[in-house]
N, C-alpha and C positions, 0 to 999 in steps of 0.2 A: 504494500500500500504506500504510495503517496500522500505525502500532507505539505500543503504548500499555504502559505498567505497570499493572496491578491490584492494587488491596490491599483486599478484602469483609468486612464481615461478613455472617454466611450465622445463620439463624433458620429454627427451626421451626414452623409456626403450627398449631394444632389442628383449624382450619377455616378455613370460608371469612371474608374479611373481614366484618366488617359496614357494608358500601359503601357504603349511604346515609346514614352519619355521616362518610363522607369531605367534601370538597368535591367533586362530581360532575363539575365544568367541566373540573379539574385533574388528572382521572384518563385514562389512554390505554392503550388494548389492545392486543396488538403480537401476533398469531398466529406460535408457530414451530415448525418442522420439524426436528429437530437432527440428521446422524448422523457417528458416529463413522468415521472412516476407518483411523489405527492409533493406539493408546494404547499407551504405556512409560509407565518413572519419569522420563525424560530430559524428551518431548515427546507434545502430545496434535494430532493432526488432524482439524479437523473441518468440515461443512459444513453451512449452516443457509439454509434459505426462510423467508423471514421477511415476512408479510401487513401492512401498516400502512395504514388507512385503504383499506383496498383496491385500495391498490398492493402489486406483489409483486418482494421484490429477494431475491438471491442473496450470500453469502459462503461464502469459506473460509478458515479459522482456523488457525493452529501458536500453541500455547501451552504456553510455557516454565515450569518453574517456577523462581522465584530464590530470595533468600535472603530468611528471615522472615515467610512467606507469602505473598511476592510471588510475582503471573506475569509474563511478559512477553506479552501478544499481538500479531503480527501478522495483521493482515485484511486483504484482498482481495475486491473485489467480483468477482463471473463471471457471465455470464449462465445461462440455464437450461438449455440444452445442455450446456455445464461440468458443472453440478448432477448432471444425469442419469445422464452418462458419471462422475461422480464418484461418485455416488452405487451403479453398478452396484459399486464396486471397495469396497464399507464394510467392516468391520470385522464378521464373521459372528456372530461372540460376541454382540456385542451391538444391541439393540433399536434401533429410532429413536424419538427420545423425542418427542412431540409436547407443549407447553403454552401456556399463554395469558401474556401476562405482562402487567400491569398496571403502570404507573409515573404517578407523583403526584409534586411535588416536597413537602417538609417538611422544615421548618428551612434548612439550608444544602445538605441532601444531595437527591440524587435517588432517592426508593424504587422495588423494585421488587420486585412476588408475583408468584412465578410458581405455575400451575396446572398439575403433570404429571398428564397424564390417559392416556400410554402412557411409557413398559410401565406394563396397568395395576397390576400388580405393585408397581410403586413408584408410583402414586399418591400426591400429595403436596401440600401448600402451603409456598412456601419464600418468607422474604426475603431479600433482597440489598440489601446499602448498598454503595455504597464509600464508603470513608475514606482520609485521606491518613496515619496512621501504622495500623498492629494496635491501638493501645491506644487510638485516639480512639473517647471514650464516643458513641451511638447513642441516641439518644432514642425509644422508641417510640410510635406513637400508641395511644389507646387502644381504637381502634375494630378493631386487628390482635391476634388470637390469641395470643398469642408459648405456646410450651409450652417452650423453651429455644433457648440460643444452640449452634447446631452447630458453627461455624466449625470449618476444620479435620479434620472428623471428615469421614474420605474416602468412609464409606457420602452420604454427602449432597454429593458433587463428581456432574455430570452423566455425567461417565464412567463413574462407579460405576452411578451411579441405570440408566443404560443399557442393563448388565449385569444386570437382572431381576428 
């Protein structure tokens, strides 16, 4: 198991990047499957298939929230049978969210857009950084949309987006 702290900032981008002013070598595409299992204010459950290079791995997630917009996650890998069986017991409220995510490094951090393409209701382009405090500044490139910074704003948490 994995246990890691997060601390993001989260962006809304208007479109799609303009991807061939990135550096192309440095770009990676990561296909996922996300679905909710149960969501509170306490704790969120969840499990994702996640495509990389055309291999295919499995995880599932408990993510905590802490203090100052921290989470806590723990993950666990499972194989596909897990998935399956986990997957029958989701969270009925909400969708499974399928997107592409793209990650580049830039500057110090590692980026990453994702494409939600289900539900296509929330359809969406989102960045994610992490940062080691909330207040460390984010540089953006210029070849990335930004329409504003969301952080925080819980319509734009995957659990939300989920829900339709």
């Amino acid at each position: 198991m994995r246990v890691s702290v997060e601390i993001e900032r989260k962006f809304l981008l208007g479109a799609e990047p303009d991807w061939p002013s990135a550096d192309a070598g440095a770009l990676r595409r990561i296909e996922f499957e996300q679905v909710y299992l149960r969501v509170t204010e306490a704790v969120e459950k969840r499990i994702r298939r996640r495509v990389d290079g055309g291999r295919v791995s499995y995880e599932y997630a408990s993510l905590t929230p802490a203090r100052g917009g921290e989470r806590t996650v723990e993950e666990v890998g499972i194989d596909g049978a897990e998935y399956e069986r986990l997957k029958a017991g989701r969270d009925g409220a909400r969708h499974v969210i399928r997107k592409t995510r793209t990650t580049f490094p830039w500057g110090d951090h590692v980026y990453e857009v994702d494409h939600i393409t289900d539900p296509v209701s929330r359809a969406c382009w989102l960045l994610e950084v992490q940062v080691d405090r909330r207040d460390d500044e984010v540089a953006i490139p210029e070849f990335l949309p930004v329409v504003r910074e969301v952080t925080g704003e819980a319509a734009y948490r995957n659990a939300h987006i989920a829900l339709g």
